[in-house]
Residue frames as qw, qx, qy, qz and C-alpha x, y, z in Angstrom:
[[0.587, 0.618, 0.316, -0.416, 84.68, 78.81, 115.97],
 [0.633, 0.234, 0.583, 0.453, 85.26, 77.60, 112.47],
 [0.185, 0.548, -0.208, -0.789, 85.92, 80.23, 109.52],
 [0.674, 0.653, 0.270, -0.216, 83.19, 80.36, 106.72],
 [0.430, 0.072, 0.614, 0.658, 84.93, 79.26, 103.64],
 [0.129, 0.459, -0.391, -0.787, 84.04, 81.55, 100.22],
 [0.779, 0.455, 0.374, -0.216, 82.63, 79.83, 97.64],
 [0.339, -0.232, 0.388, 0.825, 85.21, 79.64, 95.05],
 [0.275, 0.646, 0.605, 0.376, 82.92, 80.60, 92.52],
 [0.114, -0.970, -0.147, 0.156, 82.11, 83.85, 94.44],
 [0.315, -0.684, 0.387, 0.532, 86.38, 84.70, 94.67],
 [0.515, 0.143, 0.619, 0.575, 86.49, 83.86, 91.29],
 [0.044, 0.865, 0.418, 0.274, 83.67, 86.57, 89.93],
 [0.357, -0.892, -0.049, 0.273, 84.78, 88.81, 92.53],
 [0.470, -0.658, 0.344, 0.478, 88.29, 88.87, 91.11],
 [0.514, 0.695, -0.022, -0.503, 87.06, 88.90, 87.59],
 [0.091, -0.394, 0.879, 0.252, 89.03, 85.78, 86.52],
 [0.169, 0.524, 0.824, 0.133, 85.19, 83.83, 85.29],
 [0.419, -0.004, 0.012, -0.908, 82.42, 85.41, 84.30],
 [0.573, 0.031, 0.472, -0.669, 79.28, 84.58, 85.45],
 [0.675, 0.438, -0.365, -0.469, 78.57, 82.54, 82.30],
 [0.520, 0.379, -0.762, 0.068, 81.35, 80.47, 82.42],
 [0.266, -0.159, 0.794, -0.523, 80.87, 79.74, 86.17],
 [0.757, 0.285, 0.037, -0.587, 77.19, 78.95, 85.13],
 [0.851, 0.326, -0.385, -0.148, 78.30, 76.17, 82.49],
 [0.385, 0.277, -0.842, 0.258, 81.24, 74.67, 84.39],
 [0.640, -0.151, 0.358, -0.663, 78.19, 74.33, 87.39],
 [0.835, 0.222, 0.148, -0.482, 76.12, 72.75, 85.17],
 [0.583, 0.483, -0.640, 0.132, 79.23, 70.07, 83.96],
 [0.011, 0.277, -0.819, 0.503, 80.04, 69.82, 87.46],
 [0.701, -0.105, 0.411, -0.574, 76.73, 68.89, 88.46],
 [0.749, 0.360, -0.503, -0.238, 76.81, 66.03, 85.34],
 [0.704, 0.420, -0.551, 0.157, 79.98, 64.95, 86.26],
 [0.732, -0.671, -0.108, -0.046, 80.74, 65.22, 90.13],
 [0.766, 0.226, -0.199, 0.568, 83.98, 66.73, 89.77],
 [0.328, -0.591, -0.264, 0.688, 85.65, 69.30, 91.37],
 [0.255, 0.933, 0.223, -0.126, 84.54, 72.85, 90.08],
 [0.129, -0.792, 0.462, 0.377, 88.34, 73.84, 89.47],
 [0.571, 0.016, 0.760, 0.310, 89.24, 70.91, 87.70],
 [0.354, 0.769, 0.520, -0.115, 85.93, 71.70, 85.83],
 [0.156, 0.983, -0.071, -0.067, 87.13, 75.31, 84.80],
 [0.038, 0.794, -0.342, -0.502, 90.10, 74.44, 83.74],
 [0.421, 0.137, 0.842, 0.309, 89.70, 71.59, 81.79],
 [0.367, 0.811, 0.410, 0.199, 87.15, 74.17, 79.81],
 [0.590, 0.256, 0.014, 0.766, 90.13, 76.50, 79.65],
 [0.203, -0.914, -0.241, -0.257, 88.12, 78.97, 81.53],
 [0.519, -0.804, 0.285, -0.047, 91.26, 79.53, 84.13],
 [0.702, 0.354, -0.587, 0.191, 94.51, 78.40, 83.93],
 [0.680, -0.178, -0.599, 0.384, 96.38, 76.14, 87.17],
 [0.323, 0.207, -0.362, 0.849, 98.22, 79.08, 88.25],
 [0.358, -0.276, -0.092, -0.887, 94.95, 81.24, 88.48],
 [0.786, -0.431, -0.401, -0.189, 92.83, 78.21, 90.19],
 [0.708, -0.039, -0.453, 0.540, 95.75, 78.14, 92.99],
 [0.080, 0.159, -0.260, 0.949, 95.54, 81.64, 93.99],
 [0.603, -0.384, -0.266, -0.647, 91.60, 81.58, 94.40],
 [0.789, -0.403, -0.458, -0.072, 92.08, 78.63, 96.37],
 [0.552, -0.201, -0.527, 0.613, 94.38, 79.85, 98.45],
 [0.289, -0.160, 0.168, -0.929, 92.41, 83.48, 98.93],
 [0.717, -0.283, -0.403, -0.494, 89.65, 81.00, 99.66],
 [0.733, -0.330, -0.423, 0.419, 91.35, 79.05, 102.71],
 [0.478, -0.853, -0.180, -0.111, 92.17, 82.46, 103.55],
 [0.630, -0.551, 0.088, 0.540, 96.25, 82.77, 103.54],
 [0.229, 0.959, -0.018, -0.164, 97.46, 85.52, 102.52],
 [0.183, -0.643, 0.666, 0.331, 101.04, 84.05, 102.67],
 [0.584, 0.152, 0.796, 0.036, 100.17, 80.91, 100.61],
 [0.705, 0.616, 0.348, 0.054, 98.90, 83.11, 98.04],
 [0.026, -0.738, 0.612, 0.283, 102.62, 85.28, 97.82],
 [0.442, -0.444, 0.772, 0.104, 103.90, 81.95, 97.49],
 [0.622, 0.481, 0.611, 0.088, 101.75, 80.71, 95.08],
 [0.471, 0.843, 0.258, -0.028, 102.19, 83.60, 92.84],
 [0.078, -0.743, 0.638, 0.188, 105.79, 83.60, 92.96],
 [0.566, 0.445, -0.679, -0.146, 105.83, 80.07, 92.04],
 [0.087, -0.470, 0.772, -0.419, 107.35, 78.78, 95.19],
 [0.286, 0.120, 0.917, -0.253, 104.58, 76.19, 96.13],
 [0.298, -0.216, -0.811, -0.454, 101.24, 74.74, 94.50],
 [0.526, -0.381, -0.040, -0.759, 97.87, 74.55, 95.99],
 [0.916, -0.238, -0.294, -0.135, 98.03, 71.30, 96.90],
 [0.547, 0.080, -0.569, 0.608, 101.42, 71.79, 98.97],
 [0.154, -0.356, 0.180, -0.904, 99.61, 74.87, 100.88],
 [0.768, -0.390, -0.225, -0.455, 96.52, 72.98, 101.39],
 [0.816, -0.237, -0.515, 0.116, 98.78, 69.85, 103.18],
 [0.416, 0.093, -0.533, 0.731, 100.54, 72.48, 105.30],
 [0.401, -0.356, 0.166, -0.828, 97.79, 74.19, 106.46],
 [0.867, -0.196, -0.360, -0.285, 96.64, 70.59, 107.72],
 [0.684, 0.129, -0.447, 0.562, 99.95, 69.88, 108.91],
 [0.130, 0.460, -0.255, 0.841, 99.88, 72.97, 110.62],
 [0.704, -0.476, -0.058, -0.524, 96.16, 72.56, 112.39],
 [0.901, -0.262, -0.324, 0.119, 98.43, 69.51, 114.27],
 [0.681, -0.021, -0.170, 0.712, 101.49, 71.12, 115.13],
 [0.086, -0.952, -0.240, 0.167, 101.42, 74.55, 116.98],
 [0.438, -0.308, 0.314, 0.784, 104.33, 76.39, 114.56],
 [0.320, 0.643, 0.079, -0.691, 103.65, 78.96, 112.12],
 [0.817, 0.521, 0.226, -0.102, 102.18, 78.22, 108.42],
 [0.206, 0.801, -0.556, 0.082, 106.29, 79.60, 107.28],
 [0.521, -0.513, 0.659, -0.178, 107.57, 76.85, 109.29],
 [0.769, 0.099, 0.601, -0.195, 105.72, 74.14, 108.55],
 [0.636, 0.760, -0.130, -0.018, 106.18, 74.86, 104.40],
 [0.513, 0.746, -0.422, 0.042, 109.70, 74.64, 104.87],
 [0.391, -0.337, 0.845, -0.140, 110.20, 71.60, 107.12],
 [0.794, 0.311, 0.460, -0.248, 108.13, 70.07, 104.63],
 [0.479, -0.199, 0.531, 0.671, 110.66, 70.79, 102.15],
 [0.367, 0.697, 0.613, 0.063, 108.18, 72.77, 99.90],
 [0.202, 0.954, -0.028, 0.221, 109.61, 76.33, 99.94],
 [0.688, 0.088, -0.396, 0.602, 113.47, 77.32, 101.13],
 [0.354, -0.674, -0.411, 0.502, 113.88, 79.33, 104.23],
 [0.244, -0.191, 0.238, 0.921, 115.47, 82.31, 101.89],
 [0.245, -0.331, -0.600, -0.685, 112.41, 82.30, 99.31],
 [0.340, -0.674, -0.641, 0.136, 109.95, 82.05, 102.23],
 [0.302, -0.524, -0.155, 0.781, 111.70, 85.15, 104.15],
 [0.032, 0.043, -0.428, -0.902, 110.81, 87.36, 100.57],
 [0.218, -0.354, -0.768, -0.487, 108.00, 86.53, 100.61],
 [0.310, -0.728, -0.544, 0.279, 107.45, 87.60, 104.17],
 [0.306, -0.315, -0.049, 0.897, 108.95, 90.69, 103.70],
 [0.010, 0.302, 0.682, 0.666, 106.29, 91.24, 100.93],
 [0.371, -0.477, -0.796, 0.027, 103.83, 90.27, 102.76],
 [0.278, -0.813, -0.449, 0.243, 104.37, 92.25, 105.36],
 [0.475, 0.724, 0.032, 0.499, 106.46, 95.12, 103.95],
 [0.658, -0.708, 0.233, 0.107, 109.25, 94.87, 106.24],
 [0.231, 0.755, -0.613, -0.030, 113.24, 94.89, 105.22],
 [0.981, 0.028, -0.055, 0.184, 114.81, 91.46, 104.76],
 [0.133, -0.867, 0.479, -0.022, 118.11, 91.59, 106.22],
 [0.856, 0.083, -0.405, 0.311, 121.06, 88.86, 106.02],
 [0.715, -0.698, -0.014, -0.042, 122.32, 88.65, 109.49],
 [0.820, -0.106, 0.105, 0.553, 125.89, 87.19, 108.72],
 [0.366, 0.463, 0.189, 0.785, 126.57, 90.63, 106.76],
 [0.300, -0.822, -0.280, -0.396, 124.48, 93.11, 109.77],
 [0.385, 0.342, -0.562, 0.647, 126.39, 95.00, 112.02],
 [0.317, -0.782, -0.515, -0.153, 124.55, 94.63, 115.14],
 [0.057, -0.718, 0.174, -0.671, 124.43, 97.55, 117.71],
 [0.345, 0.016, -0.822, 0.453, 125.56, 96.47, 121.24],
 [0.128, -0.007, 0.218, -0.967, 123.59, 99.05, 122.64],
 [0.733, -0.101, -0.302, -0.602, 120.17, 97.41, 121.19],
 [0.521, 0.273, -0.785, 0.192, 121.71, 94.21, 121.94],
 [0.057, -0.140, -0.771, 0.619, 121.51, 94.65, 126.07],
 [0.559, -0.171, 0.095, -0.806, 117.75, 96.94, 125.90],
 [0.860, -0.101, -0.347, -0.361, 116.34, 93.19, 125.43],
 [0.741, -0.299, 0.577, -0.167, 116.66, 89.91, 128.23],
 [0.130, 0.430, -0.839, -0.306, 118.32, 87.14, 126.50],
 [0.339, 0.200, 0.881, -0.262, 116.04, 84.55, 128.11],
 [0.539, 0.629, 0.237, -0.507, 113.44, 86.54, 125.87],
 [0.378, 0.515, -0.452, -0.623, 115.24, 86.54, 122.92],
 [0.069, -0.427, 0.896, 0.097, 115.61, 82.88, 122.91],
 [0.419, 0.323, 0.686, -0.499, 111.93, 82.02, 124.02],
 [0.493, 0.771, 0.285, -0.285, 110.89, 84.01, 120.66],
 [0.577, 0.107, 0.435, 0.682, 114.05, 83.75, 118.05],
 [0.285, 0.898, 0.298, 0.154, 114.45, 87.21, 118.25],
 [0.714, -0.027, -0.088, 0.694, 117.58, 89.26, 118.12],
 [0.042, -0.972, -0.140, 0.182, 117.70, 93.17, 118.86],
 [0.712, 0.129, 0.131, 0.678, 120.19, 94.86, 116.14],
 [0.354, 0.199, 0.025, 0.914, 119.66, 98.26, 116.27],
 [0.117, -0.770, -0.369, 0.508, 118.46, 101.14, 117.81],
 [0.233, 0.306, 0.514, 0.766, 117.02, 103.77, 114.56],
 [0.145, -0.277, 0.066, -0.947, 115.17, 107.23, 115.35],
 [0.474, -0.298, 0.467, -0.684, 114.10, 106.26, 118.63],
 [0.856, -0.013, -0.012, -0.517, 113.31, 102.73, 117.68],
 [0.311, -0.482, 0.802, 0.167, 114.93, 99.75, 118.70],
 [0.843, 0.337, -0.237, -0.346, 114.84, 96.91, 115.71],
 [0.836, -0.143, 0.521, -0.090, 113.96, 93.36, 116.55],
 [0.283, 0.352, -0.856, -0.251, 115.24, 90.94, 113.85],
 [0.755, 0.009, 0.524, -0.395, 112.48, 87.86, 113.40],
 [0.246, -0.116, -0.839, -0.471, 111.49, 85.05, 110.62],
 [0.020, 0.543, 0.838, -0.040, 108.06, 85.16, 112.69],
 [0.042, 0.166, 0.123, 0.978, 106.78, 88.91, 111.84],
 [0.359, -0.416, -0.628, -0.550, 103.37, 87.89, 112.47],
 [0.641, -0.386, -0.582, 0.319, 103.94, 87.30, 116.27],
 [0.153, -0.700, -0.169, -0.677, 102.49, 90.85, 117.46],
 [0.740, -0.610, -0.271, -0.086, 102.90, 89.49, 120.97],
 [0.730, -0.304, -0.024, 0.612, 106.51, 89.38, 121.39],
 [0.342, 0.386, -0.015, 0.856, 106.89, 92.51, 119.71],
 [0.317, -0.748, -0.112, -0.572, 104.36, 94.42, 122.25],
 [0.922, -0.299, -0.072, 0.233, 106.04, 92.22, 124.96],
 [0.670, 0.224, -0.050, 0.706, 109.32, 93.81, 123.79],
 [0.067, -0.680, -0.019, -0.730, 107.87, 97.66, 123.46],
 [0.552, -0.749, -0.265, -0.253, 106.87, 97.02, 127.25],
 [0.864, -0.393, -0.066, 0.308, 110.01, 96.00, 128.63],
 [0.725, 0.185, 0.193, 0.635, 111.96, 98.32, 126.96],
 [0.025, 0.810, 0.279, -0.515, 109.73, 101.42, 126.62],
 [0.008, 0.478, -0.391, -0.786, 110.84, 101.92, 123.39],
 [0.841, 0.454, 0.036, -0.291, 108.52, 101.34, 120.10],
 [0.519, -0.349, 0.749, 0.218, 109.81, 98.43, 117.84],
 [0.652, 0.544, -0.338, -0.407, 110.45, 98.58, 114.31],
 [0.794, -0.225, 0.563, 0.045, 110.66, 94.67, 112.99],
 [0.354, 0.588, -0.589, -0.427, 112.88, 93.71, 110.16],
 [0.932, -0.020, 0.061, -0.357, 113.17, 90.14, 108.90],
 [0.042, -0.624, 0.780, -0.007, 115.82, 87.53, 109.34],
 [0.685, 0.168, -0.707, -0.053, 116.67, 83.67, 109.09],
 [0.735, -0.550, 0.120, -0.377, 115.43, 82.26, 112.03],
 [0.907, 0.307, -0.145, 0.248, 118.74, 80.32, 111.95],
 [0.299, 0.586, -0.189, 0.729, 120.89, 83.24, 112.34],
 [0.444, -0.641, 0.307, -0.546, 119.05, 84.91, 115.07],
 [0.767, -0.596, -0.017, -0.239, 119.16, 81.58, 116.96],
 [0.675, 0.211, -0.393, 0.588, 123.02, 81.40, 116.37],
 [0.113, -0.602, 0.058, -0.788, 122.93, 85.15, 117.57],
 [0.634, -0.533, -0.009, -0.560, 120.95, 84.10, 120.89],
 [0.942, -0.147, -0.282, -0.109, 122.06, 80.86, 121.74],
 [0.653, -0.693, 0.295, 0.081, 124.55, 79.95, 125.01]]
């Protein structure tokens, strides 16, 4: 099933960045002219780029797209071509941004850690704990570029760059019996870390 777009207009009001007025007149322009309603609003200075980018990306709905936008790190129109890019390719919206060469794997990771307020770790500098190390199957880690470094009041912590992936971590908790606190890494690293 398809997700109902917003209206930008609505996320715009809602987030108090137009008023109703202005939306009103740049409408009634847009209807004139047949342009795009953002354009519209900010060619009447009602909004500025930065501010049309975030709407549109809380309109499409990513929540990382709009970190990334409001750090700088990418435009609306890169977000928009990876979320296309993505619908073809089954790899996560993080991925796909930085095989496109749009964000760097470092600036992405910060941004997930934001996101998901989770610890960003550099791997080359992390002592890992052997002891975590064995609780996990290798075959697993490899499947899911994940890396078990430590074992922290009663919890063993995964190392990912995919945080979102709620499967492999409940996947982990089963096999292990131990809850699983995730931290975030360079999916690089871990698959140095993993690999034969």
């Amino acid at each position: 099933m398809k997700k109902i777009l917003k209206r930008l207009g609505e996320i715009l009001i809602e987030g108090g960045i137009v008023s109703q007025k202005q939306l009103n007149n740049a409408l009634m322009v847009q209807h004139k002219e047949r342009k795009l309603l953002g354009e519209i609003l900010v060619r009447l200075n009602y909004i500025t780029k930065e501010k049309l980018d975030l709407a549109l990306a809380r309109q499409f709905g990513s929540k990382l797209g709009e970190i990334l936008i409001k750090d700088k790190l990418i435009n609306f129109k890169q977000l928009h071509r990876a979320l296309e890019k993505q619908a073809q390719v089954n790899r996560s919206l993080g991925e796909v941004l930085t095989d496109l060469g749009y964000v760097s794997e470092q600036n992405l990771l910060k941004a997930l850690s934001l996101r998901y307020n989770i610890s960003f770790v550099d791997l080359k500098k992390y002592k890992i704990n052997i002891e975590a190390l064995n609780k996990v199957p290798v075959e697993l880690c490899r499947e899911h570029n994940v890396l078990p470094v430590d074992i922290k009041d009663g919890y063993l912590v995964i190392a990912t760059a995919t945080p979102e992936d709620v499967i492999t971590e409940e996947n982990i908790e089963v096999i292990t019996g131990m809850k699983v606190r995730i931290i975030i890494a360079s999916a690089g690293e871990i698959k140095k870390r993993v690999s034969p």
